[in-house]
C-alpha positions as CSV (number, residue, x, y, z in Angstrom):
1,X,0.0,0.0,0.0
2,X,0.8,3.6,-0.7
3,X,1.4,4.2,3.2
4,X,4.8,5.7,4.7
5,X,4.2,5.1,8.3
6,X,4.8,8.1,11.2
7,X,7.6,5.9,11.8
8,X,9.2,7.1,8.7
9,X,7.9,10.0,7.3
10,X,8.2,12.4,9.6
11,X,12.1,12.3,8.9
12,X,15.0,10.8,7.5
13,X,16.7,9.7,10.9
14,X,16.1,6.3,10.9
15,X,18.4,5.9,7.9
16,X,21.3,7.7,9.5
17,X,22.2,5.1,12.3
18,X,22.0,1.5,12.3
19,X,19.6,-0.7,14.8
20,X,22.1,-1.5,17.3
21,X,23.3,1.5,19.1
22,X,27.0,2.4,18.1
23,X,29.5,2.6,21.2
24,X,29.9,6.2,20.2
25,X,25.7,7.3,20.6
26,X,26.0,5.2,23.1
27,X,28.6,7.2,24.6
28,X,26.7,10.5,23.7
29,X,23.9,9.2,25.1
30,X,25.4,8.5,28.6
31,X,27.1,11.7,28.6
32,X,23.7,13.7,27.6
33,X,21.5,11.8,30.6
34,X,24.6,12.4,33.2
35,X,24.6,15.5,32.2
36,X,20.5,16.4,32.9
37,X,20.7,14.1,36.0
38,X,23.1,16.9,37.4
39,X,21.2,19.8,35.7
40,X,17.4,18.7,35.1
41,X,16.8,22.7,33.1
42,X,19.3,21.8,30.6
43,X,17.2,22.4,27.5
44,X,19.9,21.8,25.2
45,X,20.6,18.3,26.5
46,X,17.0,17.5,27.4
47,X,16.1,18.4,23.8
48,X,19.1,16.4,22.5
49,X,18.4,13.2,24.5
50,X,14.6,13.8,22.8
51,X,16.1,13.8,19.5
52,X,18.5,11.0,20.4
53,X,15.8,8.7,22.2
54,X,13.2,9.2,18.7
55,X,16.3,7.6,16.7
56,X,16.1,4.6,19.3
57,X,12.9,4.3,18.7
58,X,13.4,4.0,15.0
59,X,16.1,1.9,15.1
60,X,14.3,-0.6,17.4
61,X,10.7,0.0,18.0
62,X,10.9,-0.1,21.4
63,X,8.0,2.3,22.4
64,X,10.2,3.0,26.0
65,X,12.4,5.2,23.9
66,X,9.5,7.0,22.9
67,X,8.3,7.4,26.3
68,X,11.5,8.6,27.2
69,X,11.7,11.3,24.6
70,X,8.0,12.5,25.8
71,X,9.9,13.0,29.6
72,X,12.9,14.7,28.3
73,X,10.6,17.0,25.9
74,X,8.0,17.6,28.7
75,X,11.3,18.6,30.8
76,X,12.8,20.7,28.5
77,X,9.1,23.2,27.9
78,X,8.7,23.0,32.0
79,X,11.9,24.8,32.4
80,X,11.7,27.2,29.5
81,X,8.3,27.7,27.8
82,X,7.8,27.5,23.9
83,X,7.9,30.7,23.2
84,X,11.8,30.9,24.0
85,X,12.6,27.0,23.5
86,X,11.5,26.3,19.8
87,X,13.6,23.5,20.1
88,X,12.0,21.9,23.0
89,X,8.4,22.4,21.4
90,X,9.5,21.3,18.1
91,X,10.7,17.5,19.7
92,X,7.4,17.4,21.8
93,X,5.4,17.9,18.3
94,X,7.4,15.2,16.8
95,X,6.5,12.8,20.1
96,X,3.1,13.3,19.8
97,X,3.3,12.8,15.7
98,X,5.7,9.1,16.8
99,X,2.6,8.6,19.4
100,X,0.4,8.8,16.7
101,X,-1.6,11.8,18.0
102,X,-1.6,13.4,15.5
103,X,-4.3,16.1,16.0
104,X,-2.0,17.3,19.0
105,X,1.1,17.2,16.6
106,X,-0.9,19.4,14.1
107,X,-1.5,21.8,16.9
108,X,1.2,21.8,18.1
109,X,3.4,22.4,15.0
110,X,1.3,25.1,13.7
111,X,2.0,26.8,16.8
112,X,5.3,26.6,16.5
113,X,4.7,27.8,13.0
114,X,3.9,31.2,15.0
115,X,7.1,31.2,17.0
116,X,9.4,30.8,14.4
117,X,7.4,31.6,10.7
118,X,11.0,31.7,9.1
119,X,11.9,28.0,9.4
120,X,10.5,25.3,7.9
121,X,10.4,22.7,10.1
122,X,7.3,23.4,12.0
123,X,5.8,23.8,8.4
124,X,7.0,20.2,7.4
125,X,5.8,19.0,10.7
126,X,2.4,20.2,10.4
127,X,2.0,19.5,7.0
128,X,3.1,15.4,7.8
129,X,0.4,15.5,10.7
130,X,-2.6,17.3,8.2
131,X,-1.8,14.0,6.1
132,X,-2.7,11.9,8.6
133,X,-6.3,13.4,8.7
134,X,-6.4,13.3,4.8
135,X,-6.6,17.1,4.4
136,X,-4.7,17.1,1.1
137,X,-5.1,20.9,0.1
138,X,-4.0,21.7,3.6
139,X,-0.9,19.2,3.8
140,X,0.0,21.1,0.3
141,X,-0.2,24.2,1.4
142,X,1.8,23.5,4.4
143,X,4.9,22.0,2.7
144,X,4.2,25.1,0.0
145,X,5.1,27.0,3.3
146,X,8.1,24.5,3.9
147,X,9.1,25.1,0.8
148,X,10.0,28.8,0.7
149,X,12.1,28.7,3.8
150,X,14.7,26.1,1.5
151,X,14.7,23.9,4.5
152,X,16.7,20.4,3.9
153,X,16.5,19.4,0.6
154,X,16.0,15.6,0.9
155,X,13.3,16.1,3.8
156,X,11.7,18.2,1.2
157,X,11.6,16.2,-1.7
158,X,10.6,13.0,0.3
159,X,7.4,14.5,1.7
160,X,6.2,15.8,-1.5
161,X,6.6,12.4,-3.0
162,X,4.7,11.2,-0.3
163,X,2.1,14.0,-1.3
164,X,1.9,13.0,-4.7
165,X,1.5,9.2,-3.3
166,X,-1.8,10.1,-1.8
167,X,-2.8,11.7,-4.5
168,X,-1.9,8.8,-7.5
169,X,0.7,11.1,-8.7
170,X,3.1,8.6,-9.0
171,X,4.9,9.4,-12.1
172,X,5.4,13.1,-9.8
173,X,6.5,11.4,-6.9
174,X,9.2,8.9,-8.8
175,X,10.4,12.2,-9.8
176,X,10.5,13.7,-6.3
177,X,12.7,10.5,-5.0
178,X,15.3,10.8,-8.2
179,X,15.8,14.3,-6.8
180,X,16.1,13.1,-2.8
181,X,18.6,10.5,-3.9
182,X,20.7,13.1,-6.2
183,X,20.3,16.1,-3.0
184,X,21.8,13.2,-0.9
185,X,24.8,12.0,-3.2
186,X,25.7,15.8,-3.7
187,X,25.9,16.3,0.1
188,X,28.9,17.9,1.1
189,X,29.9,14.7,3.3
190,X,27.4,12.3,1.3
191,X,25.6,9.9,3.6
192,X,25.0,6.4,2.2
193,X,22.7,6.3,4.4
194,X,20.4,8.7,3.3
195,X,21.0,7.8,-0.2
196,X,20.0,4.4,0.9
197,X,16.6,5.7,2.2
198,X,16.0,7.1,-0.3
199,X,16.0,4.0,-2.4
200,X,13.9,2.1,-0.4
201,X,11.1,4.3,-0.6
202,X,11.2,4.9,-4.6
203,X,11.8,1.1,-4.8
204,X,8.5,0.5,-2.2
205,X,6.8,2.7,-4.8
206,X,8.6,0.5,-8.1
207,X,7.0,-2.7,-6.0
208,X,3.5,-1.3,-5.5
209,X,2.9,-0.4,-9.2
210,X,3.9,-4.2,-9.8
211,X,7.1,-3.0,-11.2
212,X,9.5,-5.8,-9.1
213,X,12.5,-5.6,-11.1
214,X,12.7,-2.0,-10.7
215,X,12.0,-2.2,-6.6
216,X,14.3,-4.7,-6.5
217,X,17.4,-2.7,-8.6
218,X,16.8,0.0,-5.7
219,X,16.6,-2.3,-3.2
220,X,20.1,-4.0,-4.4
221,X,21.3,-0.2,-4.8
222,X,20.6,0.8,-1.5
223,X,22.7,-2.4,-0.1
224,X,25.3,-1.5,-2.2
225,X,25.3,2.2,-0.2
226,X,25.0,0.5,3.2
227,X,25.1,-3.2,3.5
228,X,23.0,-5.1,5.6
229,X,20.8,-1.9,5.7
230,X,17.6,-2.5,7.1
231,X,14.8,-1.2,5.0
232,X,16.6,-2.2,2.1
233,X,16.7,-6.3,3.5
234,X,12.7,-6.2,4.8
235,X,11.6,-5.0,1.1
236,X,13.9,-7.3,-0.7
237,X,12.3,-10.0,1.7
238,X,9.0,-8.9,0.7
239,X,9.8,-9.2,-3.3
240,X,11.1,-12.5,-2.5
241,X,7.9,-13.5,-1.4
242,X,6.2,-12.5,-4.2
243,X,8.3,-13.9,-6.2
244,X,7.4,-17.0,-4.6
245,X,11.2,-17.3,-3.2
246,X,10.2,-18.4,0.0
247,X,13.4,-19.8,1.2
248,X,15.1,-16.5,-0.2
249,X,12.4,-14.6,2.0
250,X,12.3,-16.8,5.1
251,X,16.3,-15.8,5.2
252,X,15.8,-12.6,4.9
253,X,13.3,-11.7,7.3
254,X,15.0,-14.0,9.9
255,X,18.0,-11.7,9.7
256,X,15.4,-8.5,10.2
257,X,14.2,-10.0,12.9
258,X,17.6,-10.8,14.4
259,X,18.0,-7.1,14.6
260,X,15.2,-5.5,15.0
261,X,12.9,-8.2,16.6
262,X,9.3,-6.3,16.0
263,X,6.1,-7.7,15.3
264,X,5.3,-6.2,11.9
265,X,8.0,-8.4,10.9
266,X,7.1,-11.8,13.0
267,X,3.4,-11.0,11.2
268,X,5.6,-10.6,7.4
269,X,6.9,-14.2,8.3
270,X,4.1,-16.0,9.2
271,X,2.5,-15.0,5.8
272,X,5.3,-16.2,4.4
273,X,4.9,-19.6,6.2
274,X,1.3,-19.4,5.0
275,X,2.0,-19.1,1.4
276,X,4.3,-22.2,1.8
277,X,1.1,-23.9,3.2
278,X,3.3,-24.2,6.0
279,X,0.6,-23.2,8.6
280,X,2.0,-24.7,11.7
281,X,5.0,-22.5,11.4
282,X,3.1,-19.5,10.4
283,X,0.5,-20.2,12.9
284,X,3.6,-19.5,15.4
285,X,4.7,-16.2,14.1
286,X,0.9,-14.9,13.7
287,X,0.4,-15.8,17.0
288,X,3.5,-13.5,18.2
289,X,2.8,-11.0,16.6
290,X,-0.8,-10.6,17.5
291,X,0.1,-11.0,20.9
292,X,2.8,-8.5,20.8
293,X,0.3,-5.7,19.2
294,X,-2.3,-6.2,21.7
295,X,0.6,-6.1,24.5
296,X,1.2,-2.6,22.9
297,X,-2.4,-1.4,22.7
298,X,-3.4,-2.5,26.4
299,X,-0.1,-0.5,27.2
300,X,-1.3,3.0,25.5
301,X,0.5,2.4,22.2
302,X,-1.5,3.3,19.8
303,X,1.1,2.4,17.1
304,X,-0.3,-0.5,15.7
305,X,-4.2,-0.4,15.8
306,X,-4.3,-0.4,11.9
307,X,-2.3,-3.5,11.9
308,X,-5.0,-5.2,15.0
309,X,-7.6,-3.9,12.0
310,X,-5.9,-6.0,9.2
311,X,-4.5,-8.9,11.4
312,X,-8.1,-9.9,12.2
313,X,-9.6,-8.9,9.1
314,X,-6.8,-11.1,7.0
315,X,-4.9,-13.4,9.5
316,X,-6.6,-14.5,12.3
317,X,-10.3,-13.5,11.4
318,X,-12.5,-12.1,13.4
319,X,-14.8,-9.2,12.4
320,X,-15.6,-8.3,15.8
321,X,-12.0,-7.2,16.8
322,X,-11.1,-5.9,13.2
323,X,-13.7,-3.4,13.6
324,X,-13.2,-2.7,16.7
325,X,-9.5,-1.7,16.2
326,X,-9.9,-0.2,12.8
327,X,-12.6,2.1,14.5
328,X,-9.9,3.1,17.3
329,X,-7.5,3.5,14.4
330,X,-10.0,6.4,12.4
331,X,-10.2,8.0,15.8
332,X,-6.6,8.8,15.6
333,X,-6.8,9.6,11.8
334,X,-8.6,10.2,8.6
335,X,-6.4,8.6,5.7
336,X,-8.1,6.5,2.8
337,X,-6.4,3.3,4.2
338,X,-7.9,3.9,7.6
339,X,-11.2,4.0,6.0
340,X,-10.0,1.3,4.0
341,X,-9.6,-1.0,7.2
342,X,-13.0,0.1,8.2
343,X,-14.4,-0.9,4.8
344,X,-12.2,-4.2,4.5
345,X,-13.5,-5.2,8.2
346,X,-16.8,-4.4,7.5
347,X,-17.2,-6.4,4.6
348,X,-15.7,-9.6,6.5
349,X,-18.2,-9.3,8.9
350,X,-21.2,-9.5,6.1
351,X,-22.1,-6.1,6.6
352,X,-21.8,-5.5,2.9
353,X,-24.4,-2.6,2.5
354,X,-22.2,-0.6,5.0
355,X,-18.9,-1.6,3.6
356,X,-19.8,-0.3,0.3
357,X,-21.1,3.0,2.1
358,X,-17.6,3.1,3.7
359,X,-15.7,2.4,0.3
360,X,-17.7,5.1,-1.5
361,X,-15.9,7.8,1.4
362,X,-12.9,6.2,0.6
363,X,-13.0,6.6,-3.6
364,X,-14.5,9.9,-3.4
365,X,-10.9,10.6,-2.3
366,X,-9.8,10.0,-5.6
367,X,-7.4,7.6,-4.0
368,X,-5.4,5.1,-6.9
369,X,-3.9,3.0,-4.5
370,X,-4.2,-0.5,-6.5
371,X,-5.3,-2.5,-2.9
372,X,-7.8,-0.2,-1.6
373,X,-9.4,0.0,-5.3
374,X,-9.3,-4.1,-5.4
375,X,-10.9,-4.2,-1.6
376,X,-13.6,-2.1,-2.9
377,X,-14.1,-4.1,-6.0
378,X,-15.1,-6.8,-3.8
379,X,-17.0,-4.9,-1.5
380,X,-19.1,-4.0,-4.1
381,X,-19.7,-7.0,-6.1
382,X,-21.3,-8.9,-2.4
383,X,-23.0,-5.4,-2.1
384,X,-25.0,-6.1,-5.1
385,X,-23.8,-3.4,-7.4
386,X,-21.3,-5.8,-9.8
387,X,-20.3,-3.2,-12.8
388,X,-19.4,-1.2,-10.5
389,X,-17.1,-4.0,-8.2
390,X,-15.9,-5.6,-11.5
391,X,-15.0,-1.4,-12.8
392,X,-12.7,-0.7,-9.8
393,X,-11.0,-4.2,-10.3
394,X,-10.3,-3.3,-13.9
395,X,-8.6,0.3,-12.4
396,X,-6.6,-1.9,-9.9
397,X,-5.5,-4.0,-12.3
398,X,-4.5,-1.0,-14.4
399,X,-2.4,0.4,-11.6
400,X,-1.0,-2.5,-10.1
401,X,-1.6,-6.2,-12.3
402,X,-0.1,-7.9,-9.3
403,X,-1.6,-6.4,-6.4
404,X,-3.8,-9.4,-5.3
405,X,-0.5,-11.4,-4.8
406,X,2.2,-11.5,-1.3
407,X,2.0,-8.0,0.4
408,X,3.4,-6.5,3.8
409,X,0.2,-5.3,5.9
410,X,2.2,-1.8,7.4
């Protein structure tokens, strides 16, 4: 799907350090949380260990570093308000963005819009977060903002791909990678990881058109920039799988997980177990990861509620918790595959006249994501109306001839 998760799109520093924790962050680190145990009104190191504990949180999806960065933000603003610690408002923005509240992270940034109007950050920040609710225009006119302030180039680029994403755009937002991955080969001390980001997400973009040779020539580029890099191994797993590679697959994603043990990926491999037929195995890694996601929801994560909404629409079914969790998951926000989940959920429960009610909210979005078309194909054909069910599997088709076969729920 045409989704880049708040884990990612708020920024590009996930790329920039690898999963486990490099003796020398490690030493930063340290120093930074001596340093406010001595001196709790540091703002500069309390907004530092914010920035530092949001990386962690990339790197390993361990939700304590996010509560962490929450403390050291909420810290940093109790010693020095907003209006004269930018800094410390801007990281408590982005923890409530990571949190995946994201109408306090659109309030939030457009009030740090206020307090600085000449730098684009807040305008980025807000403009990620009006996404989230699906206000398009708005999100537009937001990076439009970020835009004329010539913030970071790559930032820039990424976001409006992920614009034009939303939108069907896609020809637009292939463009917008090419120029994120030339802004970060022409960096003054060029990063391969950023360069390898970037590939990632145009590949992600190559593989959901059905275009697999293409995803995986980034993919392969982006381990040629940084081996062993990990968006780079979980999407060549993924095109493995479709592929029908399983062993290739299985490989990879064990070697994820070995890193980065989290339960998007312990879901990825079951499915891959599935597809073998292999159900016993898969069965195992289902069952982890479900477990895992409703660990995180009972503990006020609200991370993974979209994936509760497609685990038991897809996985493990049951129509009563998919709708209960994709229903949670449209409280929090108002994007096409959020109604999507609703719609999907809806329709495995046999409610078909109010799935196709739900689909209709979601096309008159104009979305041309090639799996939320299909879903609504099918809606519509058990909900009586079957032109119009066997129209919108035509567009899918159109968009994406191979979107019916092995995908990554994210």
């Amino acid at each position: 799907m045409f989704i880049l998760t708040a884990v990612i799109a708020g920024s590009l520093i996930a790329a920039q350090t690898k999963a486990a924790e490099t003796n020398e962050a490690g030493r930063v680190r340290r120093f930074l949380e001596d340093r406010v145990q001595r001196d709790p009104d540091d703002i500069t190191a309390q907004n530092r260990l914010a920035d530092i504990y949001l990386q962690r949180l990339r790197e390993t999806g361990d939700f304590e570093w996010l509560r962490r960065a929450g403390e050291a933000a909420c810290r940093s603003l109790a010693s020095v308000p907003a209006e004269q610690n930018a800094t410390g408002l801007f990281m408590q923005a982005r923890v409530e963005y990571e949190s995946h509240h994201f109408a306090a992270a659109r309030d939030l940034a457009t009030t740090l819009t206020k307090i600085e109007p000449g730098k684009s950050r807040g305008f980025a920040l807000l403009g990620d977060a009006l996404l989230e609710f699906g206000e398009l225009d708005q999100a537009a006119a937001a990076y439009g903002e970020m835009q004329k302030r010539k913030g970071d180039p790559i930032e820039a680029e990424t976001r409006l791909a992920r614009l034009d994403l939303v939108r069907g755009a896609f020809d637009s937002a292939q463009k917008h990678f090419a120029k994120a991955i030339e802004a970060a080969r022409q960096l003054s001390m060029p990063s391969p990881e950023i360069v390898a980001w970037c590939l990632v997400q145009s590949g992600q973009l190559s593989f959901n058109l059905g275009q697999w040779d293409t995803a995986e020539k980034n993919y392969q580029a982006a381990l040629t920039e940084r081996p062993d890099d990990m968006g780079a191994l979980e999407h060549l797993a993924e095109v493995r799988a479709a592929q029908e590679k399983y062993d290739e697959a299985i490989a990879l994603y064990e070697k994820v997980i070995a890193r980065t043990p989290r339960p998007e990926f312990w879901q990825a491999l079951g499915d891959v177990y599935a597809a073998m037929g292999k159900l016993t195995s898969a069965g195992t890694w289902h069952a982890r990861a479900r477990d895992a996601y409703l660990r995180n929801a009972a503990e006020g994560n609200d991370h993974y509620f979209h994936h509760l909404a497609g685990f038991f629409s897809d996985t493990e079914e049951n129509p009563a918790e998919a709708l209960k969790w994709a229903r949670r998951d449209l409280e929090l926000r108002h994007t096409a595959a959020a109604e999507d989940a609703l719609a999907w959920a809806l329709y495995r429960s046999g409610e078909f006249a109010q799935a196709a009610e739900t689909a209709n909210k979601v096309l008159a979005r104009g979305t041309k994501d090639a799996h939320i078309l299909g879903h609504a194909g099918m809606i519509f054909l058990a909900a009586g109306e079957p032109a119009r069910g066997k129209e919108l599997l035509a567009e899918a088709a159109g968009i994406n001839p191979r979107h019916g076969l092995f995908h990554v729920h994210r």
